[in-house]
Every structure is written in C-alpha cells, then in structure tokens.
C-alpha positions as CSV (number, residue, x, y, z in Angstrom):
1,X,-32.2,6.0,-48.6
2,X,-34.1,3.9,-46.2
3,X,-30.8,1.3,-46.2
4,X,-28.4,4.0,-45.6
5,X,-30.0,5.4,-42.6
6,X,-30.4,1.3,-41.3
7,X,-26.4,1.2,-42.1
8,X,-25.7,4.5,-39.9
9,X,-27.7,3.5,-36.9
10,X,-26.0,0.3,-36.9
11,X,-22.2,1.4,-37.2
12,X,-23.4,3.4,-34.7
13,X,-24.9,1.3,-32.2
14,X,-21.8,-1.0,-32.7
15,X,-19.1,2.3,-32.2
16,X,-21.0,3.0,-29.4
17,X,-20.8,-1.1,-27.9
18,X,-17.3,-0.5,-28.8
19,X,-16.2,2.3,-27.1
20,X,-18.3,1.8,-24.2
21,X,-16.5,-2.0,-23.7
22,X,-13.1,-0.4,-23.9
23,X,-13.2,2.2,-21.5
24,X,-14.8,-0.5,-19.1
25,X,-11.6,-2.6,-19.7
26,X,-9.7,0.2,-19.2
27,X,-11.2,1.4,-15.8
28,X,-11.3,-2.2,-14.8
29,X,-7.3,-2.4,-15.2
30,X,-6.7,0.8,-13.3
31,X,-9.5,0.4,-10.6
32,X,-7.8,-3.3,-10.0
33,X,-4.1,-2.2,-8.8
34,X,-4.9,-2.0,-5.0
35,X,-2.5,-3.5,-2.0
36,X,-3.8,-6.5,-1.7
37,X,-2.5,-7.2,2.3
38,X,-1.4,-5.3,5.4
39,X,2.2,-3.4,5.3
40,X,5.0,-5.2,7.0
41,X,7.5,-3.3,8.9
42,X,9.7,-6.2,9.0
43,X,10.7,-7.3,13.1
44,X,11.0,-4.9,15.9
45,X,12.8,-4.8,19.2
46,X,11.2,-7.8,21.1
47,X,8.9,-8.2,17.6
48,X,6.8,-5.4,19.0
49,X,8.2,-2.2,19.2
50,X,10.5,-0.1,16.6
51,X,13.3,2.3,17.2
52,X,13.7,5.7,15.9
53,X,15.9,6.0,13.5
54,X,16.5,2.5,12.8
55,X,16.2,0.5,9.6
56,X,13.4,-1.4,8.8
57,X,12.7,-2.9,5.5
58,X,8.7,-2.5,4.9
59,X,6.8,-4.1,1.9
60,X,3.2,-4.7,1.3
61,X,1.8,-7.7,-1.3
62,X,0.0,-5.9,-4.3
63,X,-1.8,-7.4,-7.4
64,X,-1.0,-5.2,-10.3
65,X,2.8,-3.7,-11.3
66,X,3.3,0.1,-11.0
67,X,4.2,2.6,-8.4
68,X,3.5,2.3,-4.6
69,X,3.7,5.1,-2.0
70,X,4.2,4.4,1.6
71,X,3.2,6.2,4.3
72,X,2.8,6.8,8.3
73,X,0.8,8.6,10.4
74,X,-0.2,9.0,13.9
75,X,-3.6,6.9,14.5
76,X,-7.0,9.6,14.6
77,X,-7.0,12.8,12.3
78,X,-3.6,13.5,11.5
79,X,-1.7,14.4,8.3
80,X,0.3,11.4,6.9
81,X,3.6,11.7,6.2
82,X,5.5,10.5,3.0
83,X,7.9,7.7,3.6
84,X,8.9,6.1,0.1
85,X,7.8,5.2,-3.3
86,X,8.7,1.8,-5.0
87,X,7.6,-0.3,-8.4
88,X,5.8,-3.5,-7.5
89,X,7.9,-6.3,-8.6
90,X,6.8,-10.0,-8.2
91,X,3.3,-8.8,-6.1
92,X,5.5,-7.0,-3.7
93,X,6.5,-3.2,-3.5
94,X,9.1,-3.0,-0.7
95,X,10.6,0.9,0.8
96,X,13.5,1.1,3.9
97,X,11.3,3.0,6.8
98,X,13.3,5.2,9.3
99,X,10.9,6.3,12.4
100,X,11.1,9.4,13.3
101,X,8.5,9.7,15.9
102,X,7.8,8.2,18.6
103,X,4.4,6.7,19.7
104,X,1.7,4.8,17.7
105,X,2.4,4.8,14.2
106,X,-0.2,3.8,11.8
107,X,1.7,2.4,8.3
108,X,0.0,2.1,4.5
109,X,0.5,1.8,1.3
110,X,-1.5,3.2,-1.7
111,X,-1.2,2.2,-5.5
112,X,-3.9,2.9,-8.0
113,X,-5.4,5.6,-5.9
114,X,-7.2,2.6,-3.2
115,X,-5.1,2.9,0.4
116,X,-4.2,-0.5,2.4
117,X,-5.8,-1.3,5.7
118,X,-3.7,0.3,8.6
119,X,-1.1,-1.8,10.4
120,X,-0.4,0.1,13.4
121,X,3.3,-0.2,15.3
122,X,4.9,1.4,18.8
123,X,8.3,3.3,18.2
124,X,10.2,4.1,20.8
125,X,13.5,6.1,21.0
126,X,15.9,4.0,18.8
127,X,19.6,3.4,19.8
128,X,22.4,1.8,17.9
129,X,25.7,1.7,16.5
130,X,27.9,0.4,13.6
131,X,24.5,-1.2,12.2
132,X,23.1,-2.3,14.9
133,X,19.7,-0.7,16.5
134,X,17.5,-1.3,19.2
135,X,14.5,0.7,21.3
136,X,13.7,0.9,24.6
C-alpha cells in the first residue's frame, strides 16, 4: 500500500511540474508580442507636419507575428481613435493613416495587449490633388 501511495504523490508532483511549466511557456509566448519601437508615420510636409486627409504609410517594428491595431489620439485624456489593423510580417506591421484632425496627434500601436510608446505628430489642414498632398 505504502508503494502505491509513494507512486501517486509522485505522478502527481511531476503532473503538477508539468502543467505548471507549460502554462509558463505559454504566457511567456503571449506576454512577449509587444511593439518593439516607436510608430512611424512615414515623411510629412517639411518632415514635420502632416496634412488632413493625406496618405501616409505608418508601420511600427514588432517582435512576434499576429495582429496589430493602430491608433491616434489627441495628447492628455482623450478617447483614441481606431485607425487600422495589420499582421506583422518580417517584424513590421504597416496600416495607410489618413488624418482627420488637426492638431497634436499622438500615434501607437498595440499587439499582444502591451501599447507602444507615443510618437506624437502636428497635422494641419491637408491639400492636394491627383495624388499629390501637402499641409500648410
């Protein structure tokens, strides 16, 4: 009896180890898809300011595959607004942005739950034609 009871406490103990270890690996692959840099908007008029609604071509670096949202927001307590989604290919996730407000915009990206730092851009009123955009 006494063998039996030594067998069950050790399956145990090692189901336990088990079981433990993988949900650690699996938390550990989740917790690790973060943005791993700053969002780039790509160049703006004069490499400093943006135009509404003009075309830039934003991406952020990130270190795991999987889905990346982008997002905006006006710099203090604000509600963000929804931009684009894209899958990370090559460490990169890259969305077209299309200001629509004017003023300080703060730009990030989130994968995996974990937010980028802020990159914060000027957009003024955007005008352009045939492809061509520019702000003043």
């Amino acid at each position: 009896m006494r063998t039996n009871r030594l067998t069950t406490r050790i399956a145990a103990g090692a189901a336990t180890v088990f079981l433990a270890g993988g949900l650690s690996a699996v938390g550990a692959s989740g917790a690790a898809a973060v943005p791993s840099g700053r969002v780039d908007a790509g160049v703006g008029f004069s490499s400093n300011a943006y135009g509404t609604g003009c075309s830039y071509s934003m991406t952020v670096p990130v270190n795991a595959s999987g889905k990346v949202t982008f997002w905006e927001k006006k710099p203090g307590i604000s509600p963000p607004i929804y931009i684009d989604s894209a899958r990370a290919v090559g460490g990169t996730a890259a969305v077209t942005w299309v200001p629509s407000r004017e003023g300080y915009r703060q730009l990030y990206a989130v994968q995996g739950g974990k937010r980028s730092n802020y990159t914060t851009v000027l957009v003024h009123r955007g005008y352009g034609t045939l492809g061509f955009c520019f702000a003043l």
